[in-house]
VOTILUM-133515 format. One record per residue (C-alpha): x negated, y negated, z. Coordinates in pm, whole numbers, padded with zeros to 5 digits, always signed. Layout:
BEGIN
XYZ...
This chain:
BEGIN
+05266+03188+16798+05221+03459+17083+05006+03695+16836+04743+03389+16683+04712+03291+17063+04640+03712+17126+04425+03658+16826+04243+03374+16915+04213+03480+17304+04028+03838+17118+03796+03617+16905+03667+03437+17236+03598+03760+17409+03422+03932+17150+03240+03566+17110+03129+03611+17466+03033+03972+17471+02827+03937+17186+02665+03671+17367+02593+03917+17592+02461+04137+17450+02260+03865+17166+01879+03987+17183+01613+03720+17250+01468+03568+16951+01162+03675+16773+01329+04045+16802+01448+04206+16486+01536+04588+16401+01241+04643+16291+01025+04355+16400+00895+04156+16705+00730+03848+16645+00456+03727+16893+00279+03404+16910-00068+03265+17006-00196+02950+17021-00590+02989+16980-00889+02661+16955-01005+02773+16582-01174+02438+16510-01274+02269+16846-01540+02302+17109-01426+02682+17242-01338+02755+16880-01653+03090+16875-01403+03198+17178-01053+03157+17023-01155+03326+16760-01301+03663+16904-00952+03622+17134-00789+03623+16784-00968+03929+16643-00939+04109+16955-00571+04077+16913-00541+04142+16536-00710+04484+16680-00454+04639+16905-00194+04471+16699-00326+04700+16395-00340+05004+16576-00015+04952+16735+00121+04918+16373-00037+05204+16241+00149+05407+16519+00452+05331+16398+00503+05012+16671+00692+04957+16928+01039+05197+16981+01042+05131+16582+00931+04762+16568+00639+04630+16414+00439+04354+16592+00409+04055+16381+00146+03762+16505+00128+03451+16464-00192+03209+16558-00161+02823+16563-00450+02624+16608-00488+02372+16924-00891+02241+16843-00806+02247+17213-00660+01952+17209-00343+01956+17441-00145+01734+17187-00229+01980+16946-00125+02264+17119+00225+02126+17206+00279+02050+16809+00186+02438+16769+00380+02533+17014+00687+02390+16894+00578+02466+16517+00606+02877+16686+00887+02838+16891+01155+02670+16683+01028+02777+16319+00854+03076+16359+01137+03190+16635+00892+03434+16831+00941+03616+17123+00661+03542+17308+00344+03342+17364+00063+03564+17424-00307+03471+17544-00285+03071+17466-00650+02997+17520-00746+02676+17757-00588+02505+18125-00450+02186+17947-00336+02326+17652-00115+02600+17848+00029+02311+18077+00130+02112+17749+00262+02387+17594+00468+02579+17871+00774+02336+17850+00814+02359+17532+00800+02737+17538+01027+02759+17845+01294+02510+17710+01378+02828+17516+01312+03087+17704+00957+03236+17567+00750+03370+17823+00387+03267+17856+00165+03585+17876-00169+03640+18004-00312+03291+17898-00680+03271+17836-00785+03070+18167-00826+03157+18530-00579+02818+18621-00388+02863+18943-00151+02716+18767-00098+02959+18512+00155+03143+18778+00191+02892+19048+00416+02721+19107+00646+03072+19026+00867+03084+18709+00999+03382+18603+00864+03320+18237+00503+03318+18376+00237+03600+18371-00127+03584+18448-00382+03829+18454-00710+03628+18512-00816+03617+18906-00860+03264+18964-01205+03047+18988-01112+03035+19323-01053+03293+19424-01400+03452+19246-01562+03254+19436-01417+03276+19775-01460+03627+19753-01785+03683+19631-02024+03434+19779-01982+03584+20154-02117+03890+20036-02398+03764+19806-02465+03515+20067-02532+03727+20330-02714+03979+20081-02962+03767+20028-03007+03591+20355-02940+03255+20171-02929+02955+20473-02854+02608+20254-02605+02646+20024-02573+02382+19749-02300+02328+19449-02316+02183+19072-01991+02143+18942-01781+01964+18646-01574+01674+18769-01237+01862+18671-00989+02085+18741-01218+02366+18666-01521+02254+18886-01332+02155+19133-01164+02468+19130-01507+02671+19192-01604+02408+19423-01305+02457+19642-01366+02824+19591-01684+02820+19760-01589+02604+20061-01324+02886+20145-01638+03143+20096-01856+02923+20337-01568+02800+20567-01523+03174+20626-01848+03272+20715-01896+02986+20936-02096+02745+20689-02086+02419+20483-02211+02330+20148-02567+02151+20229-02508+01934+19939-02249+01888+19636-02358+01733+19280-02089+01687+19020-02162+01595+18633-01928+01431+18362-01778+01700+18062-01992+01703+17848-02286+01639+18010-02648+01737+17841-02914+01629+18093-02906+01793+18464-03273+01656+18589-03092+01391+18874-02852+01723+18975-03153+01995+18998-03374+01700+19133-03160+01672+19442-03040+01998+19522-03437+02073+19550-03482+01831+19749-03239+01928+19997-03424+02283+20002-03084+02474+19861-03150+02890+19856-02804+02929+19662-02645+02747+19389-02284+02781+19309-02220+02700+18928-01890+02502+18874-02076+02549+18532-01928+02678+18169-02172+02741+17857-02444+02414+17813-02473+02314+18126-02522+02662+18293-02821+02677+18084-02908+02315+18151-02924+02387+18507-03078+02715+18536-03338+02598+18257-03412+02249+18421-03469+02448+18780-03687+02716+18630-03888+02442+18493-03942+02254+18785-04053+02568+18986-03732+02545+19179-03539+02918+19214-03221+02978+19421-03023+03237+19372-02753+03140+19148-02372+03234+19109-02129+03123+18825-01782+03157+18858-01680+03392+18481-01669+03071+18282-02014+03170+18243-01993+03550+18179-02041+03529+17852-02306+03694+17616-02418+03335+17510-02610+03230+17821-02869+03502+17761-02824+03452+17321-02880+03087+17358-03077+03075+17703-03304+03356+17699-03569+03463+17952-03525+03193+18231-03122+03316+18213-03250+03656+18405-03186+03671+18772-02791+03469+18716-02503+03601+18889-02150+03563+18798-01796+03697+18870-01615+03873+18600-01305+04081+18544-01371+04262+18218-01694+04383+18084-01887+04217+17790-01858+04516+17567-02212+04552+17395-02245+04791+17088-02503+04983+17276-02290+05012+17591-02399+05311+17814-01992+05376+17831-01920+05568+17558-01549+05428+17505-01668+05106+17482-01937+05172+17242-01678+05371+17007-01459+05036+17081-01683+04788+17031-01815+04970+16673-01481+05011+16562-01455+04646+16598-01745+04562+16446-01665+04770+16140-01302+04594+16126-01416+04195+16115-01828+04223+16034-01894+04089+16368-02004+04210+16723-01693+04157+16987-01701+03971+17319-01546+03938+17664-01327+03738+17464-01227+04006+17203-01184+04235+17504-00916+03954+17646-00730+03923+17394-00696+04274+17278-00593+04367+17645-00338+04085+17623-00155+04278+17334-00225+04612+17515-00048+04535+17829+00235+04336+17629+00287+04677+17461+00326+04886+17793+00570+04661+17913+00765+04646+17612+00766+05046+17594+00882+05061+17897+01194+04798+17869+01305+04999+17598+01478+05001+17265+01677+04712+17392+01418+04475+17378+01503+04120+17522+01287+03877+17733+01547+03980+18072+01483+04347+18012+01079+04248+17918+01113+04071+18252+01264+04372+18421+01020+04654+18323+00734+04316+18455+00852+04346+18752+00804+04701+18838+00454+04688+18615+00130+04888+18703-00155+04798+18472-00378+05055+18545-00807+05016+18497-00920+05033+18162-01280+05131+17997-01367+04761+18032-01343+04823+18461-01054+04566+18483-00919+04649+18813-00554+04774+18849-00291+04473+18756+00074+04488+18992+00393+04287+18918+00681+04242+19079+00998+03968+19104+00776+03733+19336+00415+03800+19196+00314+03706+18864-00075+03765+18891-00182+04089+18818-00510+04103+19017-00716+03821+19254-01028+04050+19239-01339+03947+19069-01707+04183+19072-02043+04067+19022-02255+04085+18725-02609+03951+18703-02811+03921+18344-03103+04176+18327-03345+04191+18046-03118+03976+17846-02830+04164+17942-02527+04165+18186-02518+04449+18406-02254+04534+18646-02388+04532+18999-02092+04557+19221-01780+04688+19309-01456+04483+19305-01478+04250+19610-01182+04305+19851-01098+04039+20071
């Protein structure tokens, strides 16, 4: 009787050391899985897919290396259309079938929010999402990372400065009545409410919006010098093209919503003269930086198509997932992933991201933002990172 209940007693310790030492799902001996949930088919599905490639890219190169401490990285993409339903179906679909480790540069606000209990329910972290949502490390959870500086804080940094650069006296705001225009919007009333100012007038439009005339119409009338953009793709262009047309030219600032290389493909000319915040270059295959030309060929000569700030987001995703994962070590689990976090420096790479910190009570890498402003039908860097 004594020895079974010896017996027995063993059996429930080794149970619970093994317990112990059980590594996190999604991590094999020669394997780690990795998820991504990407819009292939919806309205930012041009974007989810150059996040995609851009992944597949570092992914490959990591593999041909011989992956991490001996594991492969296998990835897996579920599509959201960017529909938050969607995305928590995909979610779960990569979670409980595909068993990965992580979740790694989910594109869109919504679809994160929908997704991150699901994820979280079983421990997954949520990795550098694709979105510049406060909420994408606030309120804290130790299973969230972000590396995007916020609309907000883009803005509330770099107006001041542009502001006073150009001498600008009535300040005026367009912005999406949602999260994300609100977001800029907010931004810029910190920017102005530090420099002793107020926005001269606010206009809002409906997603989805196509015609700007009644907006443009009455931020010219109130005599606005500088326009804030709480703007993405269309109605950037709708604005700026409306204004141009009606002889009516402030200096304009987007938040990097609208740093992309589509406002000068699908705007042209009147696009020249934008600003907008950004935290990662548009890598263009005729770069003047030779690593991102090399980068940016290599790409194209990969997938047959030229890469964007988008590539450059996701394949930066995967590369700072790999340095952390190096540096937790052979034992790879999501405490020790969340332990070698912590003490993280990410430090600038050829596409002028500035440096990324970590630690136990700070979960976004970076709040800085620079300018870029499109020249000749091109972005072009034209400041420094903005310090507060």
């Amino acid at each position: 009787m004594k020895l079974h209940h010896i017996a027995a007693l063993a059996i429930v310790a080794m149970a619970g050391a093994s317990a112990q030492a059980q590594p996190s799902q999604g991590v094999s001996k020669d394997t780690i899985t990795l998820g991504s949930i990407q819009d292939l088919s919806g309205p930012l599905a041009g974007f989810g897919k150059q996040v995609r490639l851009g992944m597949m890219l570092r992914v490959d190169e990591a593999n041909e290396q011989g992956g991490i401490n001996g594991r492969k990285l296998d990835l897996k993409v579920e599509d959201s259309g960017y529909d938050p339903k969607k995305a928590v179906l995909a979610a779960q679909k990569l979670v409980n079938q595909d068993k990965i480790f992580m979740m790694i540069a989910h594109i869109g606000t919504a679809q994160n929010l929908a997704a991150m209990p699901v994820q979280f329910s079983k421990n997954v972290i949520n990795f550098f999402p694709v979105t510049a949502a406060r909420e994408m490390y606030e309120p804290f959870h130790k299973l969230k990372y972000s590396f995007a500086a916020t609309y907000y804080d883009q803005i509330r940094l770099a107006a001041p400065k542009l502001i006073k650069e150009k001498g600008a006296k009535k300040i005026c705001t367009i912005y999406q009545d949602d999260e994300f225009g609100l977001e800029v919007m907010r931004g810029g009333e910190a920017a102005l409410k530090s420099i002793g100012m107020d926005f001269t007038e606010k206009t809002s439009y409906k997603r989805g919006a196509t015609d700007f005339s009644s907006q443009v119409a009455k931020m010219k009338a109130a005599d606005c010098d500088f326009v804030v953009l709480g703007t993405i793709i269309r109605e950037t262009i709708g604005t700026i093209g409306e204004s141009r047309k009606t002889g009516f030219s402030p200096t304009f600032l987007g938040s990097s919503a609208a740093y992309t290389d589509l406002i000068h493909k699908l705007g042209g000319k009147p696009m020249d003269g934008l600003y907008a915040t950004m935290t990662v270059q548009h890598p263009y295959l005729d770069e003047a930086s030779q690593p991102i030309r090399f980068w940016a060929n290599k790409y194209k000569t990969k997938f047959n198509e030229d890469p964007t700030v988008f590539s450059v987001y996701g394949y930066n995703a995967v590369d700072s997932f790999i340095k952390a994962a190096q540096k937790a070590g052979p034992g790879l689990s999501t405490d020790s992933f969340i332990k070698a976090m912590d003490t993280m420096v990410i430090p600038p790479d050829m596409f002028g991201s500035a440096e990324g910190t970590f630690g136990p009570q700070k979960r976004l890498g970076s709040e800085l933002s620079r300018l870029s402003q499109i020249t000749d039908g091109k972005w072009k860097v034209v400041s420094d990172y903005v310090k507060p």
